[in-house]
C-alpha positions as CSV (number, residue, x, y, z in Angstrom):
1,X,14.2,-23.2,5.8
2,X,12.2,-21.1,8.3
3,X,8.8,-22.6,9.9
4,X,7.0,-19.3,8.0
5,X,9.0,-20.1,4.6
6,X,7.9,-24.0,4.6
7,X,3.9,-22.9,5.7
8,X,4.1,-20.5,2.7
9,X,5.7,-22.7,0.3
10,X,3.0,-25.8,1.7
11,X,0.1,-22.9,0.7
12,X,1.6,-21.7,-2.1
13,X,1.7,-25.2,-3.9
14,X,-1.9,-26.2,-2.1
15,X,-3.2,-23.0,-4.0
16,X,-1.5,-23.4,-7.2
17,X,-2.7,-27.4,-7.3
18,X,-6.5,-26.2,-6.8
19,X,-6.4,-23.7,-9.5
20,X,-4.6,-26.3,-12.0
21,X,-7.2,-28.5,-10.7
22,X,-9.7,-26.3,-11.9
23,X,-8.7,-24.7,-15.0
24,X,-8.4,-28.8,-16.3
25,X,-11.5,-29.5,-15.7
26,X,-13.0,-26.3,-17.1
27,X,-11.2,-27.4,-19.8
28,X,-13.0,-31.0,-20.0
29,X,-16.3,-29.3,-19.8
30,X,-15.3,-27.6,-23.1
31,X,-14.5,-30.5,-24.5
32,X,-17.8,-32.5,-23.8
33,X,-20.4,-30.5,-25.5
34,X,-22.5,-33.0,-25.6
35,X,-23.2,-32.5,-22.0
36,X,-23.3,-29.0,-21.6
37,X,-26.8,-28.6,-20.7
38,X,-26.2,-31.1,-18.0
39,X,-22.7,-28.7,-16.5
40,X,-24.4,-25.2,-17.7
41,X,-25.6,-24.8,-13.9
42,X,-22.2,-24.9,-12.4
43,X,-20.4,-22.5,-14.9
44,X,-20.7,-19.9,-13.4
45,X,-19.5,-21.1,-9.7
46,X,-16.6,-22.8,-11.7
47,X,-15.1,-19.6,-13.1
48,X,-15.6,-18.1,-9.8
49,X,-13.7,-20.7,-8.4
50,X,-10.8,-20.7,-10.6
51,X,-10.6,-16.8,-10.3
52,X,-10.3,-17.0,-6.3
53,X,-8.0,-19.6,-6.0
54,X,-5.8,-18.7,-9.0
55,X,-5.5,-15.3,-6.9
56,X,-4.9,-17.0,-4.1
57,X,-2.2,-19.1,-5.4
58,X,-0.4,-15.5,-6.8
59,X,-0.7,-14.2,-4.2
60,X,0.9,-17.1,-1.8
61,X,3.2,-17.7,-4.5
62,X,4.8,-13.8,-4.3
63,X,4.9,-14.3,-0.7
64,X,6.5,-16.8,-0.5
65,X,9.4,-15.6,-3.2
66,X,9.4,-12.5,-0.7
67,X,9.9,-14.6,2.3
68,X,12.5,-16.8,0.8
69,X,14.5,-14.2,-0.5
70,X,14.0,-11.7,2.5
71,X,12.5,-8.9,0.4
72,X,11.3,-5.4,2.1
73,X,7.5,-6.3,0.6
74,X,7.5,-9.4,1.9
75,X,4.8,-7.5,4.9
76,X,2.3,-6.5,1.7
77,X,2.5,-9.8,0.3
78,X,1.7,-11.4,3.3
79,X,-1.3,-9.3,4.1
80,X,-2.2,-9.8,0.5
81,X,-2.0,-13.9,1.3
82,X,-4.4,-13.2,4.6
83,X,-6.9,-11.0,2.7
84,X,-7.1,-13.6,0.0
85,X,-7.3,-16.2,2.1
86,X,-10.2,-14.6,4.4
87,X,-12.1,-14.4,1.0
88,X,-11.6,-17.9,0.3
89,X,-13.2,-18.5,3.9
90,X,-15.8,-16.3,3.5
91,X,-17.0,-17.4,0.2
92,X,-16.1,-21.0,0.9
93,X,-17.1,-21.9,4.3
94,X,-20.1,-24.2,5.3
95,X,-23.0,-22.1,6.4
């Protein structure tokens, strides 16, 4: 396997583990409605998160598939992985 195949694939299942992450416990917050006053602030930022990440893990995910099996869009699915990536930092890192 290529250094750039086994970063990808390392990324790829990072994202995919932090959107899973997420969407399960979205899905315990439905199922405590007892507390939903007390998790109603972070809603929102919740759904943001599991948007971003679950694009980032798509988008990881097809470029790594394009890398491993040396497609001509590997390129776009690459930049795709940067862009997505950059918008992680941007929305993510510490101010």
């Amino acid at each position: 396997m290529k250094p750039l195949t086994a970063l990808l694939a390392i990324l790829a299942g990072s994202a995919v583990a932090l959107a899973a992450g997420l969407i399960m416990t979205w899905i315990v917050i439905l199922l405590l409605p007892e507390d939903e006053q007390r998790f109603a602030p972070e809603h929102a930022h919740l759904v943001r998160a599991i948007l971003v990440f679950t694009l980032f893990a798509a988008a990881s995910g097809a470029s790594f598939y394009g890398q491993l099996r040396e497609r001509r869009w590997r390129g776009g699915a690459h930049g795709a992985t940067l862009a997505v990536f950059g918008l992680v930092l941007w929305l993510y890192w510490p101010q």
